[in-house]
Structures are given as C-alpha cells and as structure tokens.
C-alpha positions as CSV (number, residue, x, y, z in Angstrom):
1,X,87.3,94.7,97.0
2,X,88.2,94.5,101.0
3,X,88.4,98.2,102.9
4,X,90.9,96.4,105.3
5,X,94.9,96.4,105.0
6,X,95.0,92.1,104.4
7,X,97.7,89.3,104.4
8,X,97.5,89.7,100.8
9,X,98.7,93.3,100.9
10,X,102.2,92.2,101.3
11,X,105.6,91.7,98.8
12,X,108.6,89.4,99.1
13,X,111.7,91.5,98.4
14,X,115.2,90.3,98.0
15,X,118.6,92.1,97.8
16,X,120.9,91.5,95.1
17,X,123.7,91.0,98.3
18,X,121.5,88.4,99.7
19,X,122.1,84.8,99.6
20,X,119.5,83.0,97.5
21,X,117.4,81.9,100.5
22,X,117.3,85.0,102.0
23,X,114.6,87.3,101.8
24,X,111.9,89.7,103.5
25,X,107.8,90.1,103.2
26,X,106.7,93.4,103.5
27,X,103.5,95.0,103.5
28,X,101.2,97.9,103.5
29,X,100.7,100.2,106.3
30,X,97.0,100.0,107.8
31,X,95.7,103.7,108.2
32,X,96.1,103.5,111.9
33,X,100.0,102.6,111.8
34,X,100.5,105.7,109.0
35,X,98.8,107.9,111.3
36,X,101.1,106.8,113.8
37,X,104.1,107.0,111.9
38,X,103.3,110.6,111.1
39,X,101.9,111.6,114.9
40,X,105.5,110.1,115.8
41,X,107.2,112.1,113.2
42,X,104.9,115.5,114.6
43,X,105.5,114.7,118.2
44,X,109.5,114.2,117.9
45,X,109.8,117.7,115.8
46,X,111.3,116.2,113.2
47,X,113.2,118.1,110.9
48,X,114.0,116.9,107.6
49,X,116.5,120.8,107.4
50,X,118.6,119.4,110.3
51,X,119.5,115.5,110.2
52,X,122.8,116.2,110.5
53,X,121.8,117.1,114.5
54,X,122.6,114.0,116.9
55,X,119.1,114.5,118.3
56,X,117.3,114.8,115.3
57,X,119.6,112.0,114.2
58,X,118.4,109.9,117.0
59,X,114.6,111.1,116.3
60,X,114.6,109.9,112.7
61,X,116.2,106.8,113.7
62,X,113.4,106.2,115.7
63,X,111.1,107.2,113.2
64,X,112.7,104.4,110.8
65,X,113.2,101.5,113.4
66,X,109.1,102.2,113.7
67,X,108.5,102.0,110.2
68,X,110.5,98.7,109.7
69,X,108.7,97.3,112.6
70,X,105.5,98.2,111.0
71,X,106.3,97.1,107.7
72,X,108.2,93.7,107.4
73,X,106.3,90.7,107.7
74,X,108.3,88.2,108.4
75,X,112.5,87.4,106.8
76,X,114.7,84.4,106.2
77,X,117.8,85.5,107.9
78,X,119.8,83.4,109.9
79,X,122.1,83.6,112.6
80,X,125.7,81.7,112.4
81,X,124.6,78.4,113.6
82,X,121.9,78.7,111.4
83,X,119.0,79.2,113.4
84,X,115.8,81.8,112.1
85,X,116.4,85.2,113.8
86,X,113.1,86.5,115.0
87,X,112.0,90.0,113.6
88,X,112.0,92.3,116.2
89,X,112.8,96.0,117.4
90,X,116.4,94.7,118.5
91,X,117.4,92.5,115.7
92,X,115.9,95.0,113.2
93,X,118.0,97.3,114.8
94,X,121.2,95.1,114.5
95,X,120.7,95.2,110.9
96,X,123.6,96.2,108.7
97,X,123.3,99.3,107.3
98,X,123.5,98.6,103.6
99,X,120.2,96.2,104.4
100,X,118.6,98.4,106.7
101,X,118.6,101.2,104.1
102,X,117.7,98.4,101.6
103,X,114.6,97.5,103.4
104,X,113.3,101.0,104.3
105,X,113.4,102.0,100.9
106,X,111.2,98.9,100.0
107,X,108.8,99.6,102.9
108,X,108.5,103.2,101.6
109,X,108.2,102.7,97.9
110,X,105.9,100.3,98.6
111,X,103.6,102.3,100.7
112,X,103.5,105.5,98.2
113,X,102.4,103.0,95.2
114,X,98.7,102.8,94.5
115,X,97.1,100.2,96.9
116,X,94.2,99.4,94.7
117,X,96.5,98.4,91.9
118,X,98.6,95.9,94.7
119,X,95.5,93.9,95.9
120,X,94.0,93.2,91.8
C-alpha cells in the first residue's frame, strides 16, 4: 500500500436534488492540506462558542471555502447555456447553500473515515 494521498483516494457523490448528470468527486486531504486547514483554523482564532459573531462568521466561512477547495475534485454542473463551470474559489463560493452544506458534509465525513479501508 502507497504512503501518498492518490487519484484513487477520491469518491463520486451525488445529491438527491441533483439532476441525474450531476455530480462531484471528492477526495482525501493529503497531510499537508489538513495541516493547513487546521493552522488556518489556529491562525483565524476560530471559535466554534461564538459563530453566531459576523467575524467569526466570516472566519469559518473561510475555513469552509478552503476545505471545499481542497476537497472536490472535479463536478458536472453546468451553467444555463449549458457550458461546464470550472471548480474554483469563486464558483464554489456561488454555490447554493443547500449544496454547499451538502458538499462540506461529504468532504468531512469523508476525511474522518478510515483511509486505509478507502484505498483496499
């Protein structure tokens, strides 16, 4: 077995919302983008107490746009003229909420499962 994060690490998911051709390929975090995650989380003070403060708000918000960024691969969403929208900070960003939240969730359940047991 590899000691590297590798394309194979990676899951299609689809929401239940979602047209049939639309989904998104997510994958594991390397150890270098966790430990980024969680220097960004130590560097912003992030406090899980107080998310109802706008600038904690803004600081978890941050926190997630980085994880998404991280963690999705590639998607098959479309914009009205039917043209592939590129995964990137902004359109990640433009997301609705409901599949925002719908992804994140995926990225993180994901990443706290056994990674051994993904890759066999």
């Amino acid at each position: 077995m590899s000691r590297f994060v590798s394309e194979k690490d990676i899951k299609t998911i689809r929401a239940e919302w979602w047209g049939a051709d639309e989904e998104v390929v997510i994958r594991v975090y390397s150890w270098g983008q966790k430990r980024t995650l969680e220097g960004s989380a130590l560097e912003a003070g992030v406090d899980l107490k107080d998310v109802e403060n706008p600038t904690m708000k803004m600081k978890l918000d941050e926190l997630a746009n980085k994880q998404m960024e991280f963690g999705i691969v590639s998607w098959t969403f479309a914009d009205d003229n039917g043209n592939l929208v590129p995964v990137n900070r902004k359109n990640i960003g433009m997301l609705y909420e409901r599949d925002g939240e719908f992804i994140l969730k995926a990225i993180d359940d994901y990443n706290s499962e056994d990674v051994e047991k993904k890759v066999k």
